[in-house]
C-alpha positions as CSV (number, residue, x, y, z in Angstrom):
1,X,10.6,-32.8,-3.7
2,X,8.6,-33.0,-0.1
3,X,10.4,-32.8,3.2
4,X,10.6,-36.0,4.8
5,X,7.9,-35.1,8.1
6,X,4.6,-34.0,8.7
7,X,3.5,-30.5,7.6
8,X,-0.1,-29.4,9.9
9,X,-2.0,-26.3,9.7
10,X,-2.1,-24.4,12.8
11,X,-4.8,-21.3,13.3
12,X,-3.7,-18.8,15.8
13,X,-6.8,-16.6,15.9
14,X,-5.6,-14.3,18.5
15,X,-2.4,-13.2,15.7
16,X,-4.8,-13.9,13.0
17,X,-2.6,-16.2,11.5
18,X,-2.8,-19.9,10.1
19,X,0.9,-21.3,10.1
20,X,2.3,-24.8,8.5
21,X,4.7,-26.3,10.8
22,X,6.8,-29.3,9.4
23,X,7.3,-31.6,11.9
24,X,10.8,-34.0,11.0
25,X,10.6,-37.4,10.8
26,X,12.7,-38.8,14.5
27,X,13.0,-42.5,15.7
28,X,13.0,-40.4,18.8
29,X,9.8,-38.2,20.1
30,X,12.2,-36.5,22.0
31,X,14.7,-35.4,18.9
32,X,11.9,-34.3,16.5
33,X,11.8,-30.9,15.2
34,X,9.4,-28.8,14.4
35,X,10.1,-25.4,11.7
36,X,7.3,-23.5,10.7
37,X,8.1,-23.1,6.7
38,X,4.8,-20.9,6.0
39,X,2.3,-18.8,7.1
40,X,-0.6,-17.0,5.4
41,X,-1.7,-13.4,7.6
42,X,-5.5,-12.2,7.7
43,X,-7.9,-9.9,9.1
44,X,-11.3,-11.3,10.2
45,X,-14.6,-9.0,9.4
46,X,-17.9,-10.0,10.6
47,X,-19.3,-11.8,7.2
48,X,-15.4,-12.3,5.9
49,X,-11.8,-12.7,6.2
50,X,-9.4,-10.6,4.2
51,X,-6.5,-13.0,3.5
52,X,-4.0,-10.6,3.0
53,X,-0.4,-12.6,2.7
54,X,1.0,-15.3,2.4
55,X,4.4,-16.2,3.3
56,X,6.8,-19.4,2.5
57,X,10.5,-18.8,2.9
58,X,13.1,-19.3,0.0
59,X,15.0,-22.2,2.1
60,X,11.3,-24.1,1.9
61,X,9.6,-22.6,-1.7
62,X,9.2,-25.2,-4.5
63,X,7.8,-27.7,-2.2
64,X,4.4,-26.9,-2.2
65,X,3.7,-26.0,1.3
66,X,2.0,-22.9,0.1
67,X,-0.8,-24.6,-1.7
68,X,-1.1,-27.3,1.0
69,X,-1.3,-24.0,3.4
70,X,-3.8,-22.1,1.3
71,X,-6.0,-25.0,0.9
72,X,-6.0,-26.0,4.6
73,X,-6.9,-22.2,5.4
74,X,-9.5,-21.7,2.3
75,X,-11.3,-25.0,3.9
76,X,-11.1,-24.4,7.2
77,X,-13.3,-20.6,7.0
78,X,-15.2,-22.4,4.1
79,X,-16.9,-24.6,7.1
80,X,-17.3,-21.3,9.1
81,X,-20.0,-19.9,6.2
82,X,-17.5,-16.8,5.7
83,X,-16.6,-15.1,2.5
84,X,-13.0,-14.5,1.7
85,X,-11.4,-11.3,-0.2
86,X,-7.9,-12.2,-1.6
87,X,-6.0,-9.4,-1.3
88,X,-2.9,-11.6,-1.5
89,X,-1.6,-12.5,-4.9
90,X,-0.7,-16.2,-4.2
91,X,-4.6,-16.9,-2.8
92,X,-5.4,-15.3,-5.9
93,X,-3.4,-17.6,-8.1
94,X,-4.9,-20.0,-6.0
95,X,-8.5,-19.9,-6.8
96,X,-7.8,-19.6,-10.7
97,X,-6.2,-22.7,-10.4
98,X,-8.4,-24.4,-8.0
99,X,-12.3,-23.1,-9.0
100,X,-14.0,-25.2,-6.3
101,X,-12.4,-22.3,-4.2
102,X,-14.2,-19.6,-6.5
103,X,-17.6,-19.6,-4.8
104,X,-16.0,-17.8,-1.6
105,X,-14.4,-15.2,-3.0
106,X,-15.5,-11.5,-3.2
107,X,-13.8,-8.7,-5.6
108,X,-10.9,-7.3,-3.5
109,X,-11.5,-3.3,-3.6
110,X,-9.6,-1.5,-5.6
């Protein structure tokens, strides 16, 4: 079941961050809310970015913000040529389930 709104990806690359914000439907510009219901944390390296957690709330889980989120992220440092390791277990679950995503990822150190 999807929120009525619009959900956008925003990258903060100072807190090394990418967050989904829902923005609530409003008749009124004025009225509309924005929540952010996910974020997914990461630490940029020269030749890759170590995606290292993601995070969706309970009050917003089972409403598939987190693969909107992880998709939105995996394609956005796919068009910057960098790797990614996928130290978070969600991301992880991710790319098994979503192979086009395989290509970018590099064995997360054990």
């Amino acid at each position: 079941m999807a929120d009525p709104g619009h959900l956008r990806i925003v990258h903060s690359a100072a807190l090394e961050r990418y967050e989904a914000i829902l923005t609530t439907d409003s008749t009124d510009v004025v009225d509309a809310d924005e929540i952010v219901v996910g974020y997914v944390d990461y630490v940029s390296e020269p030749y890759q970015v170590v995606l290292t957690h993601t995070v969706i709330p309970e009050a917003y889980s089972g409403r598939g913000y987190a693969g909107r989120l992880v998709r939105a992220v995996l394609d956005d440092i796919r068009e910057t040529g960098k790797r990614i390791v996928p130290v978070c277990s969600y991301v992880q679950h991710f790319i098994e389930q979503n192979p086009e995503y395989a290509d970018m990822a590099v064995p997360v150190p054990q």
